[in-house]
N, C-alpha and C positions, 0 to 999 in steps of 0.2 A: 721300142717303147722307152719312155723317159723312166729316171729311177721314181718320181711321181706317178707317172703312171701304174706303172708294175705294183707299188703300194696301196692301190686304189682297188684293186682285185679282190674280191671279198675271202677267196681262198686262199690268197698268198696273205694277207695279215691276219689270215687266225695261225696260218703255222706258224708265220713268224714269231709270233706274241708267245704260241708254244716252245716252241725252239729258243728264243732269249730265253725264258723263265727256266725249262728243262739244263739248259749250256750254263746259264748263273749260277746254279744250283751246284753241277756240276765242274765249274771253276770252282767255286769255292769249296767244294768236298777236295780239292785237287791240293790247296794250299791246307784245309783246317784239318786233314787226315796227317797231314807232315807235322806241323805243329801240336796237334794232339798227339801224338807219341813223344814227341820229344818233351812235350810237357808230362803226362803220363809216366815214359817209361825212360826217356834220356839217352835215347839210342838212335843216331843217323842210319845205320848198318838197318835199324827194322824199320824205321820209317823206307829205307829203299824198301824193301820186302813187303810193307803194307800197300805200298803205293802200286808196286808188281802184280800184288793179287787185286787189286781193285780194278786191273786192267784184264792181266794174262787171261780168264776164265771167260770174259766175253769174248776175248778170238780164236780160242777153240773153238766157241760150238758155233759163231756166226755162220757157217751153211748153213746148218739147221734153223738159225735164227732167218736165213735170207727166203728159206724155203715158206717159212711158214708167214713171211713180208707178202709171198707171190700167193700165196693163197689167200689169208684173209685179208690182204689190205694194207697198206703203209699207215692209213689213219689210226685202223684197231691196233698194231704193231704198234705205232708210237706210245699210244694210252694204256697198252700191259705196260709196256717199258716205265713208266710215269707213276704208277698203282703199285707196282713191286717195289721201287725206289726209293717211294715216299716210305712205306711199310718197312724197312730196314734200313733205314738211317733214321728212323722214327727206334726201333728196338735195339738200336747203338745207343741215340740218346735215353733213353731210358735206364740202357745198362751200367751207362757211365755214372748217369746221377745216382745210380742206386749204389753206385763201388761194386759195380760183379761182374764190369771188364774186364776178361783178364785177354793174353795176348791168343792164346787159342780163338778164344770168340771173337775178340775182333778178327781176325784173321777169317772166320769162318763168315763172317757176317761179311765183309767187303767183299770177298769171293762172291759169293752167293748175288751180292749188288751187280756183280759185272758180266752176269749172266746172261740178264736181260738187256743190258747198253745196247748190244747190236740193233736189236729192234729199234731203236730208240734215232741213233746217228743215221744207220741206214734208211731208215722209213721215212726220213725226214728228207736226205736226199734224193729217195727212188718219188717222192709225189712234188717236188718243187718242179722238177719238168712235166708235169701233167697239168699245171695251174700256170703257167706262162706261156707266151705262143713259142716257136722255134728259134722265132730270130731274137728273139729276148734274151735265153739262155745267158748270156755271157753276164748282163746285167743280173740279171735275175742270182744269176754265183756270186757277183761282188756284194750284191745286199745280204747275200747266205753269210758271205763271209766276214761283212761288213758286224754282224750281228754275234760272228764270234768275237769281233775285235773288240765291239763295245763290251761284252761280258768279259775280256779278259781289261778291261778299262775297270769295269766296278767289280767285277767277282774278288780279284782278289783283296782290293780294294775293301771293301765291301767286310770278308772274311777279316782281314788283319785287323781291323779297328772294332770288328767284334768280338775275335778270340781274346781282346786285350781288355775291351771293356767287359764284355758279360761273362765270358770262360767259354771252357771246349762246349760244355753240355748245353747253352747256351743257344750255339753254332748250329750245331748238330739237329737241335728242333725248329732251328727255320730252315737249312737245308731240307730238309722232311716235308715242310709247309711249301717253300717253292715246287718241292714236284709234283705237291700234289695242285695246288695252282696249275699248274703246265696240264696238267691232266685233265682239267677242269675245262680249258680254253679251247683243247679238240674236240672235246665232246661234238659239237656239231659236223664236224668232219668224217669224223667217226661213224657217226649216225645214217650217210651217206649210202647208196649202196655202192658195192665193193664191184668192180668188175673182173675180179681174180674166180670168181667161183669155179671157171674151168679145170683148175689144178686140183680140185677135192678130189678126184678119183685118184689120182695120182697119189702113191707113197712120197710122205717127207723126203724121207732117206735118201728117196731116188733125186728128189727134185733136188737136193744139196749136194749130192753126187755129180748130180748137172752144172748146178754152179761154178761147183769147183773146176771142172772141164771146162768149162766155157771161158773159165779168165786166166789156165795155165795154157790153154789154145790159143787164146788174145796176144801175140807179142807186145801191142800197146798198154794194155792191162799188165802183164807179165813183168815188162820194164818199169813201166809205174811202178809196182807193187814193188820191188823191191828197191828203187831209188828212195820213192816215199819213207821206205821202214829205216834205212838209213840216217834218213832227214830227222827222224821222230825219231833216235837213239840219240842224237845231238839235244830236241828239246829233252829227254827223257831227262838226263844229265842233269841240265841245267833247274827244270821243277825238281830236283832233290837238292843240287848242290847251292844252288843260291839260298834260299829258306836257311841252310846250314852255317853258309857264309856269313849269310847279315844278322842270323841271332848267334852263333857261337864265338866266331871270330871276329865281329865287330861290335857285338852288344849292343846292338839294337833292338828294338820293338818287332812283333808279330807287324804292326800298321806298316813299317819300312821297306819291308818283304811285298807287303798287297802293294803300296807306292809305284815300286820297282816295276810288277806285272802290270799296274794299271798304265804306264807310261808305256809298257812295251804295248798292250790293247789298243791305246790311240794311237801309236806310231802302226799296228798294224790295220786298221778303219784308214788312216790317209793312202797306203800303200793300197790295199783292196776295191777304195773308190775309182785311185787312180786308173789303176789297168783293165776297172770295168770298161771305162770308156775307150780303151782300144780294142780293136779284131784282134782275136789272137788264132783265128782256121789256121790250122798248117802250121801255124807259130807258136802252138802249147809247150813243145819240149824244150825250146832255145828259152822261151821266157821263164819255165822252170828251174831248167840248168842256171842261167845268170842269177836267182834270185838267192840257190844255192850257194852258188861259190863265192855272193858279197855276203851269204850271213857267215860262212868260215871265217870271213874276215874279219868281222863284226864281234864273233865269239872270240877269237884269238887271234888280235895280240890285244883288241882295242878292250876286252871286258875286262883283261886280268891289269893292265896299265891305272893308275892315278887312282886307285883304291875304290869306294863308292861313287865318284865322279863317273869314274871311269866303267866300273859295272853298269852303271844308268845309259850312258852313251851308247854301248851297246848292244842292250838290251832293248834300246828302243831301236835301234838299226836291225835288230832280228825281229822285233816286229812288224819293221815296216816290207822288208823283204818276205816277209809271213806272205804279204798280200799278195803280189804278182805267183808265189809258187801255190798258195791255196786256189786261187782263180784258175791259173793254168791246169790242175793238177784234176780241178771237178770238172770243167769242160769239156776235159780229155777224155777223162772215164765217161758223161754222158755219149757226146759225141761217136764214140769210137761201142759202146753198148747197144743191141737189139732194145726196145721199149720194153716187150715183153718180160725180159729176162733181168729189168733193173733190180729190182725187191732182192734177187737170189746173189746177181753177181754181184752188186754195190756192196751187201752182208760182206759177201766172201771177201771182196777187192778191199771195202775200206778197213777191213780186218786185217788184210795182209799189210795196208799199208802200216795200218797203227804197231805192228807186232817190234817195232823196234822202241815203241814209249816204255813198255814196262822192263825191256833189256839193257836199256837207257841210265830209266829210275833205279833199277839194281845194280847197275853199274855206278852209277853218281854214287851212289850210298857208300861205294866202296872205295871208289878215288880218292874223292874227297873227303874223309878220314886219314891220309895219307899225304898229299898232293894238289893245293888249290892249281897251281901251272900244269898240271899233269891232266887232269880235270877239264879245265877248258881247251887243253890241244887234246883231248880226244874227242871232247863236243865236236871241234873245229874238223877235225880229222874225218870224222863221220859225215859233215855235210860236202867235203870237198868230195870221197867216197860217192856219193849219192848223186854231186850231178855229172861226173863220170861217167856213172853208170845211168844217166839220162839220157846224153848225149848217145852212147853204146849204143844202147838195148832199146830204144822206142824211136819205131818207125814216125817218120816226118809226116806220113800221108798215110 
């Protein structure tokens, strides 16, 4: 099926439409949670640490969250994910305009956000292969991820030129409004019935128990997961250390920051179209691993070289490699997954992969107070790491 086609599927453009507005939303909590501290409180070191907890609490408990994806449904899953969201980043903004944030409560409140994410990312992957036929698949990932590229085009985008124009509190009540938008758009999906009901006899506990089993069994799951978390220490890095970069040490604008990501979002859209249109059967890990080792490249020497010129250049070169390792990386995991068992292992697996973003962001926070060269050779470092350990650990076939 053409990428027209596949668009034309009455079930693939409502997640879509959810999925951009839920991911926009979402980028831009990514950039305006950085810049609201730094605005707020003036501290790199807790922006790492804020940015950590907005992650690290959703991949603890993802079994649990994959378990309860297989029982009631990827659609219902996604619209708690969307309802809880909007509801605390709604009582952030709140707190903020009233003066009774202090760092405790934020702190407690972005936790508490990153609770429910798994349902959210997960549930959106475990039903795009139930809404497209088999051989689609490959397309069907580049538009998934075609969709993150555009939101990393306007999220941050989007965020920088609001944090400057309206303020944090501002930010923070249309983050709130897009989720609950995004919630709004499943409803029909939702409404659906669910074919998971077989798993209600079943204990959670056990069914997350299973998950976990099922993707530390997986050697292709197994390798993934940890090449991925590598990869996603390198972005971790860079969503702390850049923001830091272009407002402290170069004196720019919050909108220069969104600029930055929105250049990197279309270089990753062209990159993502590209290698939808090739087979990649049997060819996920080589195409992962290469995609890795030119954004090592990309990150250092070419980002820290010719100051701002030179952070843009590549910056859009790691997003354009975003695209061939994102495509590779979900075809692999579908592919290589029982159907049954997506909702549970996708939880677990896209968990594991993500567990190196918030080690990343804590780790930026702490570099880079120290070290802009030290900084980008460990982004760099971490993605060469990762397709090492692609090439290693995940079976060709």
């Amino acid at each position: 099926m053409s990428y027209r086609q596949l668009l034309r599927l009455p079930g693939v453009r409502i997640l879509l439409s959810s999925a951009c507005l839920s991911r926009l939303a979402g980028r831009m909590l990514m950039l305006a949670i950085i810049l609201y501290v730094l605005d707020r409180f003036h501290s790199p070191v807790l922006a790492g640490w804020v940015t950590f907890a907005t992650i690290a609490p959703g991949l603890a408990v993802s079994p649990l969250a994959g378990a309860w994806l297989d029982r009631i449904g990827p659609p219902r899953g996604i619209l708690v994910d969307m309802a809880v969201s909007a509801l605390l980043i709604l009582v952030l903004a709140i707190a903020g305009k009233a003066h009774a944030l202090t760092v405790p409560l934020l702190v407690v409140l972005v936790s508490l956000f990153s609770l429910t994410t798994p349902l959210g990312s997960a549930g959106i992957r475990a039903l795009l292969p139930r809404l497209v036929p088999a051989t689609a698949i490959d397309r069907a990932n580049a538009l998934d991820t075609t969709s993150y590229a555009f939101v990393d085009i306007f999220g941050p985008a989007f965020a920088g030129v609001l944090f400057a124009v309206a303020g944090p509190d501002i930010s923070m009540f249309t983050i709130a409004a897009l989720y609950a938008l995004a919630g709004a758009c499943l409803v029909p999906l939702a409404r659906s019935p669910s074919p998971e009901r077989a798993l209600e006899s079943r204990p959670v506990v056990r069914e997350a128990v299973a998950g976990v089993d099922y993707v530390l069994r997986n050697p292709a799951l197994r390798g993934l997961a940890l090449s991925y978390a590598l990869y996603q220490v390198s972005l971790g890095i860079l969503f702390v250390a850049v923001p830091v970069i272009v407002v402290q040490r170069l004196g720019a604008e919050g909108y220069v920051v969104g600029g930055l990501w929105a250049l990197t979002g279309l270089s990753g859209a062209a990159g993502a179209l590209s290698i939808g249109r090739v087979p990649t059967v049997d060819r996920e890990r080589l195409v992962v691993a290469a995609g890795l080792l030119a954004t090592a490249l990309a990150i250092y020497p070419v980002s820290v070289t010719l100051g701002l010129p030179g952070l843009a250049t590549g910056l859009a070169l790691v997003g354009f490699f975003s695209g061939p390792i994102d495509v590779g990386v979900l075809s692999l995991r579908q592919r290589r997954t029982e159907p049954g068992w997506l909702g549970r292992v996708l939880a677990v697996s896209l968990s594991l992969n993500m567990s190196g973003l918030p080690l990343g962001s804590a780790l930026g926070g702490i570099l880079v107070s120290q070290s802009v060269q030290a900084t980008f050779a460990a982004a760099a470092g971490a993605s060469i790491a990762a397709a090492v350990v692609a090439c290693a650990l995940i079976p060709q076939r």
